[in-house]
N, C-alpha and C positions, 0 to 999 in steps of 0.2 A: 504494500500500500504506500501508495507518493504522500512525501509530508502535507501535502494542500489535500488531502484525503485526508487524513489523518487530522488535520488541524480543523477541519470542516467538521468532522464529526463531533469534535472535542464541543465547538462551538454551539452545535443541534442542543448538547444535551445541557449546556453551562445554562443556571437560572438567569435570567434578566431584568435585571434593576430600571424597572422605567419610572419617568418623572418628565411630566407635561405641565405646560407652564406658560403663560401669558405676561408680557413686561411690557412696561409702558415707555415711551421716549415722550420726554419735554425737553424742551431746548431754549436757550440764549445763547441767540448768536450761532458761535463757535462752542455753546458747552452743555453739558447736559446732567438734568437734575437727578443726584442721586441720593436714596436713604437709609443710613443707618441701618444694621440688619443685628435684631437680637439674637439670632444662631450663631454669627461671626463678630462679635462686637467688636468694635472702629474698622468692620469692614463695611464698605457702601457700595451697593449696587442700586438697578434700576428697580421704581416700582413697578409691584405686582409680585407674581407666585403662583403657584398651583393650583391647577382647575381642583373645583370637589366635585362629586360624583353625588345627585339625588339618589333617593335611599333604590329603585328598582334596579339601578344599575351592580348593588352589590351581589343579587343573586347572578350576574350574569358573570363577573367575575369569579365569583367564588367555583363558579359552573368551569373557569378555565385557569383554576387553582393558582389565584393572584391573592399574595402575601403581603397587606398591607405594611409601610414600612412606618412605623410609630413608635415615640418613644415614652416613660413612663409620666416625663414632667412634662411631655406635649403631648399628652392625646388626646384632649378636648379639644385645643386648636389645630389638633393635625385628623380630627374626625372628618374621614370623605374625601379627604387629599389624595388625586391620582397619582400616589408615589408608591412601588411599593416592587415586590420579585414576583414574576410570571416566570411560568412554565418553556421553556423555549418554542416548544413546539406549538404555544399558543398565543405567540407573537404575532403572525399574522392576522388572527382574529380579532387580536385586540385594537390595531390599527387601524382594520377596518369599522372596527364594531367605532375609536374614536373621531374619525375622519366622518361619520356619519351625525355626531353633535346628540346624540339618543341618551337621555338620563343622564346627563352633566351639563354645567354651566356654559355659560356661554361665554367668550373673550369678554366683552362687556359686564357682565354681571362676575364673573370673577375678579377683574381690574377693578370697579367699584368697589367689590366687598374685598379686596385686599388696599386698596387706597383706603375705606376710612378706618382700618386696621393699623395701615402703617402710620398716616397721618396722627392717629390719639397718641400713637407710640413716638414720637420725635413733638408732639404737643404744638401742631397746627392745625385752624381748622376751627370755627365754629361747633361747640356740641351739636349735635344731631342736624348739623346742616345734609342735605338731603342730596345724593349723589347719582340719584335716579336718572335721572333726566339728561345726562353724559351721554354720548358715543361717541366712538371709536374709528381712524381710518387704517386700514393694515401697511404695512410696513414689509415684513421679509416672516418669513419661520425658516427656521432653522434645526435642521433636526440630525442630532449627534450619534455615531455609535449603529448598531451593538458595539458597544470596545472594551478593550480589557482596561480593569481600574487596578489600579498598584495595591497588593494586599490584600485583597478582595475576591472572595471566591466565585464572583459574578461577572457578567458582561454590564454594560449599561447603554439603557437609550434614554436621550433625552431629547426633547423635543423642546422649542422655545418662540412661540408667536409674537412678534414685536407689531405694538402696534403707537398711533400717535393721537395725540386729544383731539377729536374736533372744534374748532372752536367756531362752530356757528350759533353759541347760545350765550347769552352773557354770564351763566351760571360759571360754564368751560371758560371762558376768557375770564375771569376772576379765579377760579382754579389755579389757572395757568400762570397769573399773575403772581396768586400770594404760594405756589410752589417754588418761581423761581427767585423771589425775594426771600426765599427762606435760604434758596441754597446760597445769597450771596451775605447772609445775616449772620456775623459771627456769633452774636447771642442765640442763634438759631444751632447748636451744634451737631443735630441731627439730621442736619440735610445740609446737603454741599452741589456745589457746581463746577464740574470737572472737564474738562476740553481733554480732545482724542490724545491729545499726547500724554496727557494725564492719564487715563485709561491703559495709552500702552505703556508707559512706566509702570502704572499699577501703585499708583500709590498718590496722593495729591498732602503735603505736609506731612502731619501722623496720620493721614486714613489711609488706609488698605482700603484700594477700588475692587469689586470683585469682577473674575474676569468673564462672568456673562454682561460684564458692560457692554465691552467690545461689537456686541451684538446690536448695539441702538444704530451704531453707524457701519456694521457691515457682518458677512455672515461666517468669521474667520472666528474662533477663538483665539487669546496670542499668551496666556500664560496658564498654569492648570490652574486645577481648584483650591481656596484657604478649605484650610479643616474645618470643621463644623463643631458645634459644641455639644451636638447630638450627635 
């Protein structure tokens, strides 16, 4: 058996760690707004995060032996999050079964429900101002892998929808506004405003940029992943 045989098969049966995901680009100028992230803290990336999944969709997974991936001090907020280890061989289903948008969020309504998440969490933002009324224009996706991750008994795919605010509503254009005044507000220190070469240094003063930044302004990754604190 030839090693690309051999590596093929290895690959059929290796679990797969997927994680899909919607980020948002806001921009000035030359730079783009990024926030704070309590998994990596003083690391910043773009808003957004991970689709959830309505509750019919769990029988359909669990039907293609998908192993949510949650941890003990985040499983109320990570309840529903499309992250988690699939079957190899039930990869293609699940692709299909997501490219069809059936019992899971929609880019919109997850970019909302993680913007007034991040937003309470870096303390911008009117209480219960009302985020409804937002859409979204698409940008790139991005979609990484199956790939071997360092030290890890899995493949991984991940998937990454970029999209940008609309701003045809003056709700979005005040959004937009008091975003990027935040990122240039050093009493604001949970949001920052990062230009591409900041992004590819990976780093702007003491923040660690993370490097699915890279993805607001093109579809390349350019450094690997910070560790997680899960």
């Amino acid at each position: 058996m030839t090693f690309r045989a051999v590596f093929g098969a290895r690959k059929r049966h290796h679990p797969i760690r997927v994680s899909f995901s919607a980020l948002l680009r806001v921009t000035d100028d030359d730079r783009y707004v990024l926030f704070d992230s309590p998994a990596r803290p003083s690391s910043y990336g773009p808003p957004g995060g991970v689709f959830k999944v309505h509750p019919p969709a769990g029988r359909i997974l669990e039907s293609w032996g998908f192993q949510p991936d949650r941890t003990a001090e985040g499983a109320d907020r990570m309840k529903g999050d499309l992250r988690g280890l699939l079957p190899a061989d039930s990869l293609r289903f699940f692709q299909e079964w997501f490219d069809t948008g059936a019992y899971r969020e929609t880019a919109a309504e997850c970019l909302c429900r993680e913007l007034r998440e991040e937003m309470s969490e870096v303390g911008i933002g009117a209480p219960g101002w009302s985020l409804g009324s937002l859409t979204f224009d698409p940008i790139r996706t991005v979609r990484e892998g199956p790939g071997a991750v360092p030290g890890k008994p899995y493949l991984q795919l991940r998937n990454f929808e970029v999209y940008e605010l609309s701003t045809r509503s003056p709700e979005a254009v005040r959004l937009r506004r008091e975003l990027v005044e935040a990122g240039h507000d050093d009493s604001c220190p949970g949001v920052i405003c990062a230009s591409f070469d900041d992004i590819t240094h990976g780093r702007l003063g003491r923040a660690l940029i993370a490097p699915q930044s890279a993805f607001l302004a093109g579809s390349t990754r350019l450094a690997a992943d910070l560790p997680s604190l899960r």
